[in-house]
C-alpha positions in Angstrom: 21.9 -20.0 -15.7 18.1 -19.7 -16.3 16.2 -17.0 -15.9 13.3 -17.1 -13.9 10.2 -16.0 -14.1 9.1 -12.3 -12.7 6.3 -12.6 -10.0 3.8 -10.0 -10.3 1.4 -9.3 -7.9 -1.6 -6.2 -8.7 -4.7 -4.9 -6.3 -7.4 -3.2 -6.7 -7.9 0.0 -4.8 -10.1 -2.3 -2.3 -7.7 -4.4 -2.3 -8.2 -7.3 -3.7 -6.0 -9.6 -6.5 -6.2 -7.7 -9.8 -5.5 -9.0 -13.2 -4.8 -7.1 -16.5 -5.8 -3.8 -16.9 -8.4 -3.7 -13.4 -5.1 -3.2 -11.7 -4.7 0.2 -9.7 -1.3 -0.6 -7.9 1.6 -3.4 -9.1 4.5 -4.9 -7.9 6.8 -7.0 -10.0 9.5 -8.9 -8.2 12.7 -9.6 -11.0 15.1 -12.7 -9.9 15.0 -15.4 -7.1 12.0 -15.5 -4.5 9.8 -17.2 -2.3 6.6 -16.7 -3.8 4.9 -16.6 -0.6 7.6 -13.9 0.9 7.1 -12.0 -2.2 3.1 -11.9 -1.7 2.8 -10.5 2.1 5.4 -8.0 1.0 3.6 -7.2 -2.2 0.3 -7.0 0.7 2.5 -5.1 2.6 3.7 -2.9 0.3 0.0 -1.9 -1.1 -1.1 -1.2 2.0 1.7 1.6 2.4 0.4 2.9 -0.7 -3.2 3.1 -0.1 -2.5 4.9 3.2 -0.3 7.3 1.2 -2.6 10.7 1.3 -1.1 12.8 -1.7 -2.6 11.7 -4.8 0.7 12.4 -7.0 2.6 10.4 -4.7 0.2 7.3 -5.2 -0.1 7.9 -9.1 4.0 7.8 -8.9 4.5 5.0 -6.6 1.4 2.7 -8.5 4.1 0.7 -10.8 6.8 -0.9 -8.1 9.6 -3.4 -9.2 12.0 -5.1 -6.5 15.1 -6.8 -8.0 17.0 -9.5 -5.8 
């Protein structure tokens, strides 16, 4: 069995794509997915986190993986 890829998706805290180290919140998806599912949930899921009001929270929650 091959292994694929991970997809990674990063924003800026305005939200838009970020690459490298410009990146204020990630999310890496490990194993089989629709790259375009995986990018509005990635969307999805930094929107949660920029609403998110505690600062530690944020600084916790910056680095998410999902694993199919």
């Amino acid at each position: 069995m091959a292994a694929t890829r991970p997809l990674r998706f990063a924003f800026t805290i305005d939200g838009h794509p970020a690459g490298g180290d410009g990146a204020e919140m990630s999310v890496t998806y490990h194993g089989r997915f629709n790259r375009r599912t995986a990018e509005a949930d990635a969307r999805r899921r930094f929107e949660e986190w920029r609403r998110t009001a505690n600062a530690l929270a944020r600084h916790w929650s910056a680095d998410q993986v999902v694993v199919a």
